[in-house]
N, C-alpha and C positions, 0 to 999 in steps of 0.2 A: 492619037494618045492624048489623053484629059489632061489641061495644064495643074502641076499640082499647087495644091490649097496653100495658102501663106500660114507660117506659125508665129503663132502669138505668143511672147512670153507670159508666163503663169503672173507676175509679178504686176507687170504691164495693167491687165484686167483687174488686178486689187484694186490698183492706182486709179484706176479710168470709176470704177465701181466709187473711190468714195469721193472723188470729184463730185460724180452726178449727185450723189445723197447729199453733199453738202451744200449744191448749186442748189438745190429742189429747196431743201431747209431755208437758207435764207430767201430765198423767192414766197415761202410761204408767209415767211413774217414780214415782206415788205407786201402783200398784197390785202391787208386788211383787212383778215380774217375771213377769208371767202374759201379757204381752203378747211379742209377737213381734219385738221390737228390744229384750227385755231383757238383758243379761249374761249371757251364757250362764253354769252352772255348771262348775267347775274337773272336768276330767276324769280329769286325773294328779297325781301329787309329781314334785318332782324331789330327787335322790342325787348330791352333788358328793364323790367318795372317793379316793382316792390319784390326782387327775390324770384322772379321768372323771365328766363329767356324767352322770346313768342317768336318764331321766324312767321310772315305774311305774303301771299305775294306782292312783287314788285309792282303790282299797277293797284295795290291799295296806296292809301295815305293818312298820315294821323288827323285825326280831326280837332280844329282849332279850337274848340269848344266842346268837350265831351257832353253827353245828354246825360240829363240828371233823373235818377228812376225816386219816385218818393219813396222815403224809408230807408234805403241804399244810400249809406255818405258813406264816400270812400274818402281816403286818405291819395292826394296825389294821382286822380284817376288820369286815364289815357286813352282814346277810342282812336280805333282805326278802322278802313272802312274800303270799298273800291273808290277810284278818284273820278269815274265816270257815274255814279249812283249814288243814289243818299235812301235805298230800301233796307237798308241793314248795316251792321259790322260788331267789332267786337269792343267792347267797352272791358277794362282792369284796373283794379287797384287796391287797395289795401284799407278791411275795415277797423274800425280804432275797436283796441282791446276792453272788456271788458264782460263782454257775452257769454255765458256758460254755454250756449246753443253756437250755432255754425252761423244761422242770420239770426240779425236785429231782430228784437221785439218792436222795434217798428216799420220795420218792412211786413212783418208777418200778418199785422192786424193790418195790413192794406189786400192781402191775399183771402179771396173767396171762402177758401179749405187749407186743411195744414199738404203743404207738398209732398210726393213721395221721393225715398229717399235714395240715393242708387249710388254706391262705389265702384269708382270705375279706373283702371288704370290708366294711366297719362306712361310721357317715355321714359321718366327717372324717377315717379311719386304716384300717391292714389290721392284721388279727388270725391269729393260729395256732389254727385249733380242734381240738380232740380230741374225737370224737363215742363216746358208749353205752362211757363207760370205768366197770370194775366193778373196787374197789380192794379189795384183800382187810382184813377187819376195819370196814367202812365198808357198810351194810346199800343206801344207795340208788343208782339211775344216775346217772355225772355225764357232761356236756358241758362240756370246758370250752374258755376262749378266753383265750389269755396277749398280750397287747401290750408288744412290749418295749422298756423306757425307754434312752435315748442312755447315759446316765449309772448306769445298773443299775437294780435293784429291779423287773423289771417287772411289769405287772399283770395281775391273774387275774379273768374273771367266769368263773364254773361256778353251770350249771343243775341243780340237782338235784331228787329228787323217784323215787317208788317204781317207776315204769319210765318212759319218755321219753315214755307217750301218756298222763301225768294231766296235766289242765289247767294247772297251774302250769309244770310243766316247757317246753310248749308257749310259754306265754306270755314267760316267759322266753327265748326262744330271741328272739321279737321284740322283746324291751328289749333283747338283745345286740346283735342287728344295726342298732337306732338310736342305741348311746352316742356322745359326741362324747367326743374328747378336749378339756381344758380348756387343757394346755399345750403342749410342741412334738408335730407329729407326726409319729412313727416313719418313717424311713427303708422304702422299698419292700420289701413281704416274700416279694415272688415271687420263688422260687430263680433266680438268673441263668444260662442257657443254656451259656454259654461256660465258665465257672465250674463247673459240673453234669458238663459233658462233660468235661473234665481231670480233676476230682476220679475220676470215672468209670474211668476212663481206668487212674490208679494204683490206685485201690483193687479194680478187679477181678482184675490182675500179684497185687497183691499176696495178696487171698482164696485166688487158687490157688497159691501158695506155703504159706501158712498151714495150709492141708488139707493138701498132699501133706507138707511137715513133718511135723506132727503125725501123721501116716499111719505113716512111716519113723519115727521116735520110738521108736511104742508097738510096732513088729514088728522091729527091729534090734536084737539083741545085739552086737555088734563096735561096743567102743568108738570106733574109725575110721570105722564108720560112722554112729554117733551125732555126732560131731565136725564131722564131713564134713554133716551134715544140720543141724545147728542153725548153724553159719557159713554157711552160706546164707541159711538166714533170717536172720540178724543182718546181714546186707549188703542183701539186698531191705528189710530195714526202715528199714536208714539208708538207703537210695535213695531208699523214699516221702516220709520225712520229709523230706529234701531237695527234693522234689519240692514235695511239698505248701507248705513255707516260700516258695518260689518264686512260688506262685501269687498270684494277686491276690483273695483273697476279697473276697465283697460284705462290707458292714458288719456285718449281722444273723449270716453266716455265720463272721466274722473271729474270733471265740472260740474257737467249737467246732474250725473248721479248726488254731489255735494249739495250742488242747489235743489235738488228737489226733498233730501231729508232734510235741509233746513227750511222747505217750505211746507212739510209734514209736520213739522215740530211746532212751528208758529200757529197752523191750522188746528193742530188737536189742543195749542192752550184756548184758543179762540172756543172752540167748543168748550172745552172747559169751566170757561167764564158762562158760556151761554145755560151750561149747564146747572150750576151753581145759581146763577140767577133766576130759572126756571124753579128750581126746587122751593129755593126763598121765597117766590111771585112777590120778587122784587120788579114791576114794571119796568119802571126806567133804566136798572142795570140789564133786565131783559133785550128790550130795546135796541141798548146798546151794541150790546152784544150779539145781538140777532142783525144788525147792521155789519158788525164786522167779519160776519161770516163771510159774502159773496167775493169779499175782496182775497180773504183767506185761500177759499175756493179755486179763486181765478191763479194765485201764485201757482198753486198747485199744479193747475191746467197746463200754466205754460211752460213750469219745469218737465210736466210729460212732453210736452211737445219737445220741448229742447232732444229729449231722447230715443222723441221716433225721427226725429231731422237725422240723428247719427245709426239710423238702419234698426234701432230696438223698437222697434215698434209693435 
């Protein structure tokens, strides 16, 4: 006959049960973390800088001297980077207020062509990026992404690095699209449709005035018809700007649209004058005025540009 089994109290087995759980527990924490409920180790840094959190990873480091892009002055920049490589990282900071456009007018007149312009979600804000820009006097590729603050100054991360496919510049591109912002966030940056289409609207009247002007300008001797040719454009220009004040920009747009019918209005008195002088074959107020055209001109130029930088292009 089979000797019978011992019994075990129910109670017994609780007790025995949370002995071992508690024995296991502290062995795990005296064994320095080799066990599989230990702390994991820190995988990134975090970058708190002009109004954006940046998490990196942990084998970047900030760099002692950030690189300086011409045309690009930030306010308080910060570059970070891998701490085994010097092909890339990511450079941030904040540019001083005062630009109706998203970048500097003199960053821009270091760039070959005007950039294209791309809104792109980040994890708490939308950004403006400018991809594979090559600044003259500035040896690497940058990417960059401007966030613009209510109150000015807004900020800049650009990825740079010796062409866009070294590992840094790569990684950087995914610290950009995770920054949070720390304080308010930016108003929507997708150009508004309604908005788009008016702007549209005037400024195509007005390109083809602008050509066929200038066209008749530089092939017309008869003072009369010089006259006759630039008082037209000095009326189409005060028409846009009329137009344009009218409109209702978005927020983000509300700058640039400002500056550019204030550089309509400057430009059609210029012709104006040129106009009036031509009629008279007043030489020398001619002259003049035929001198203050190009600069007229160029306002104009770069308040459009300011507008296709914010996607109305």
């Amino acid at each position: 006959m089979d000797a019978p089994g011992r019994v075990v109290h129910p109670l017994l087995v609780v007790a025995l049960v949370l002995v071992a759980a508690v024995g296991y527990l502290a062995g795990s924490r005296r064994s320095g973390g080799s066990s599989a409920v230990a702390d994991p180790p820190s995988v990134s840094r975090s970058l708190d800088n002009a109004g954006l959190l940046i998490e990196y990873p942990a084998d970047w480091r900030q760099a002692a001297s950030p690189p300086s892009v011409p045309g690009l002055a930030l306010i308080a920049p910060v570059a970070i980077g891998p701490a085994k490589a010097a092909d890339g990282g990511l450079l941030t900071g904040e540019l001083p207020a005062g630009e109706p456009g998203p970048l500097p007018a003199a960053f821009l007149a270091r760039l070959p062509r005007l950039p294209h312009a791309e809104v792109v979600n980040l994890v708490s804000t939308q950004a403006y990026r400018y991809g594979e820009l090559r600044v003259r006097g500035y040896g690497d590729s940058l990417d960059l992404y401007v966030l613009p603050a209510a109150a000015g100054g807004d900020r800049v991360i650009a990825c740079f690095g010796r062409t866009r496919l070294v590992r840094a510049a790569q990684e950087c591109e995914r610290i950009a699209g995770e920054v949070a912002v720390t304080g308010q966030p930016t108003s929507t940056l997708t150009p508004e449709p309604t908005y788009a289409r008016a702007l549209s609207e005037v400024l195509s009247t007005l390109a083809w005035a602008r050509r066929r002007t200038r066209s008749q300008m530089s092939s017309e001797s008869s003072p009369s018809a010089l006259a006759a040719a630039a008082s037209g454009l000095a009326g189409r220009m005060s028409s846009a700007a009329a137009s344009l004040a009218a409109l209702q920009a978005p927020q983000p747009a509300s700058a640039a649209g400002s500056a550019l019918a204030s550089a309509l209005r400057r430009a059609g008195r210029t012709y104006s004058a040129l106009a009036a002088a031509a009629g008279a074959e007043e030489l020398a107020a001619y002259r003049s005025a035929r001198a203050a055209v190009a600069p007229a001109e160029a306002a104009v130029d770069r308040a459009l540009a300011d507008l296709v930088l914010l996607g109305y292009g």
